[in-house]
C-alpha positions as CSV (number, residue, x, y, z in Angstrom):
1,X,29.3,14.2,-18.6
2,X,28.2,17.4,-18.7
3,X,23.7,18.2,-18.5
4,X,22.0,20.4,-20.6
5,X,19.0,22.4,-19.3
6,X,16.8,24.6,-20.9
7,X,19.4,24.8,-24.1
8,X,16.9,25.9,-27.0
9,X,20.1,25.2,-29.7
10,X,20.9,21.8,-27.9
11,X,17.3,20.3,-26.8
12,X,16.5,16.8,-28.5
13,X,20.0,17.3,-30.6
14,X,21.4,14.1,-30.9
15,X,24.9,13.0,-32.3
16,X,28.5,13.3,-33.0
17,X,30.1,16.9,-32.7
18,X,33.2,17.8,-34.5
19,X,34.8,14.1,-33.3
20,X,35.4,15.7,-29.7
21,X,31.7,15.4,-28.3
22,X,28.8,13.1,-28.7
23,X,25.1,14.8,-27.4
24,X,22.0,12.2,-26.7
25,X,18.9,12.2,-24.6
26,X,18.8,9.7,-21.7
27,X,15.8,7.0,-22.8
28,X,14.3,6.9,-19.3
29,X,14.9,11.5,-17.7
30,X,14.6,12.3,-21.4
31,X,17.6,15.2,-20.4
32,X,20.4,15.9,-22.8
33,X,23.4,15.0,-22.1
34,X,26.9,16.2,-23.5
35,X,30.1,13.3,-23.1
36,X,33.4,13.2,-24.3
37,X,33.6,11.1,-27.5
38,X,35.0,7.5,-26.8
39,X,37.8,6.2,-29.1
40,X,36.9,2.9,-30.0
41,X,39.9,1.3,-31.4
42,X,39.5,-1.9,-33.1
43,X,42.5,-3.5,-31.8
44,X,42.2,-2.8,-28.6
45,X,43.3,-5.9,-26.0
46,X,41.6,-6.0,-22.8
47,X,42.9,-6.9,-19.6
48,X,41.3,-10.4,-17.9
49,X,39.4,-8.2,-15.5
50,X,37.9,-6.0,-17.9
51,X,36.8,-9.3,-20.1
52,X,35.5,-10.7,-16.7
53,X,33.7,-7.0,-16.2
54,X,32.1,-7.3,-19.5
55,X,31.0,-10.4,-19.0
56,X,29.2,-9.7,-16.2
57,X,27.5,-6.8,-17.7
58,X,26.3,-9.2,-20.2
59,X,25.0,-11.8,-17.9
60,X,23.3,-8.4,-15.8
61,X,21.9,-7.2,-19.0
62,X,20.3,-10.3,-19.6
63,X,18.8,-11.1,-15.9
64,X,17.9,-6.9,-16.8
65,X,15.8,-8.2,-19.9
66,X,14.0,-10.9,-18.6
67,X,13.2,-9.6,-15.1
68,X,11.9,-6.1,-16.3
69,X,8.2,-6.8,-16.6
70,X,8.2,-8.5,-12.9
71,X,5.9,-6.4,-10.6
72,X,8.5,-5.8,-8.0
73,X,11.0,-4.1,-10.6
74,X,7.8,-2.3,-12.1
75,X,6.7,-0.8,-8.5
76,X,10.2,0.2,-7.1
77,X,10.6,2.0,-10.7
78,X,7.1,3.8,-10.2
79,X,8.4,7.6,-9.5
80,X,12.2,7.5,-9.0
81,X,13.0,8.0,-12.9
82,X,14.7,4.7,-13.3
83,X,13.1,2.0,-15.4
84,X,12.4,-1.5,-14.4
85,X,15.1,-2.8,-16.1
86,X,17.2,-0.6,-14.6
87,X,16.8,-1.6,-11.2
88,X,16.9,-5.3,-12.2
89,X,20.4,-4.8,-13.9
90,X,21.2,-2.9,-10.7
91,X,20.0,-6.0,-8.5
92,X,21.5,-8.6,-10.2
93,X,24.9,-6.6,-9.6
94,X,24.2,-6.0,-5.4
95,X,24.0,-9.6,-4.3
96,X,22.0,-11.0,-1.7
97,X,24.0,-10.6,1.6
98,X,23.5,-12.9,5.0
99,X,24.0,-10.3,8.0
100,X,23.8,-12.5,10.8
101,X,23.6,-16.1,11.5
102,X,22.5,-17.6,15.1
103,X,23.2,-20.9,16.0
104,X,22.5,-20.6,19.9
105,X,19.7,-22.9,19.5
106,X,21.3,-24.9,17.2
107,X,22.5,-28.5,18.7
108,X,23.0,-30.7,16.1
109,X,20.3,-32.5,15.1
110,X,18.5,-32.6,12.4
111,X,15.1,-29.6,12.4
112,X,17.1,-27.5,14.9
113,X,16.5,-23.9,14.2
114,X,19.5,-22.3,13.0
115,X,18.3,-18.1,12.7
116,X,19.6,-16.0,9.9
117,X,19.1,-13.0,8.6
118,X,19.4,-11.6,5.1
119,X,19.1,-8.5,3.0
120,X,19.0,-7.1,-0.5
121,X,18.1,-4.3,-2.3
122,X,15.0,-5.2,-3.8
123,X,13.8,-8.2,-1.8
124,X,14.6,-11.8,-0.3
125,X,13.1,-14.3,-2.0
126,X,14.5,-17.6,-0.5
127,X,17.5,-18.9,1.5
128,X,19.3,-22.2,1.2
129,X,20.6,-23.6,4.2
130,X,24.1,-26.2,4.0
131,X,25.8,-27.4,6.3
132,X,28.4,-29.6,5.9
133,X,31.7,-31.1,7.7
134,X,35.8,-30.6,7.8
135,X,35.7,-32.5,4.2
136,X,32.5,-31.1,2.9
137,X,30.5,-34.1,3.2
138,X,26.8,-32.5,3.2
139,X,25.0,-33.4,6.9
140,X,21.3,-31.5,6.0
141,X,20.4,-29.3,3.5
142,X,17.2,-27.3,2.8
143,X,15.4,-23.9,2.0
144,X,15.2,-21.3,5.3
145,X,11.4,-20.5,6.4
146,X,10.4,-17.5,7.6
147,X,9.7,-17.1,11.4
């Protein structure tokens, strides 16, 4: 993709050129942007993991949509160019991770404290504890609290 700056023939033009080119502005840095054109063949037949991909981008656009006017998106947007829903699209595709778990003072019993700790790129909201036997048989279950 190549970036147009200070272009006085090419500033705010918008559209197909000669089939090779499509020019737009980006919604959110307002910059024009030059890309090739994209052939979009109607009987095109997409691989399982590009039907999976696009699935997920639908299910991220969506969490995107609703999640956009939350305060958290709204403040981590505030002076880095992206929009909310940017960064909520973006977060629904970097998953929570668990970095550690600590089960020195863990014995067995049911309140022991089992220590964990979790990241993400916009925030932890909650952790769900499981644990469970050889067969999966559930022994305690319940939300992690912060310490």
């Amino acid at each position: 993709m190549a970036k147009v700056r200070n272009n006085i023939f090419l500033r705010g033009l918008q559209g197909d050129l000669g089939g090779q080119f499509y020019i737009g502005t980006g919604l959110v840095s307002g910059r024009t942007n030059v890309n090739a054109r994209i052939d979009t063949e109607k009987e095109r037949v997409y691989s399982p993991a590009q039907l999976a991909q696009q699935q997920a981008f639908r299910e991220a656009i969506a969490y995107g949509k609703a999640k956009r006017g939350e305060e958290i998106y709204i403040t981590r947007a505030d002076g880095t160019g992206k929009s909310p829903y940017n960064l909520a699209v973006a977060d629904w595709f970097n998953r929570p991770q668990i970095l550690e778990v600590d089960l020195t003072a863990w014995k067995g019993a049911g309140g022991d404290v089992i220590r964990l700790r979790a990241q993400d790129d916009v925030g932890v909201t909650q952790v769900a504890v499981t644990i469970s036997d050889e067969e999966g048989a559930v022994l305690e279950a319940g939300q992690a609290t912060d310490l």
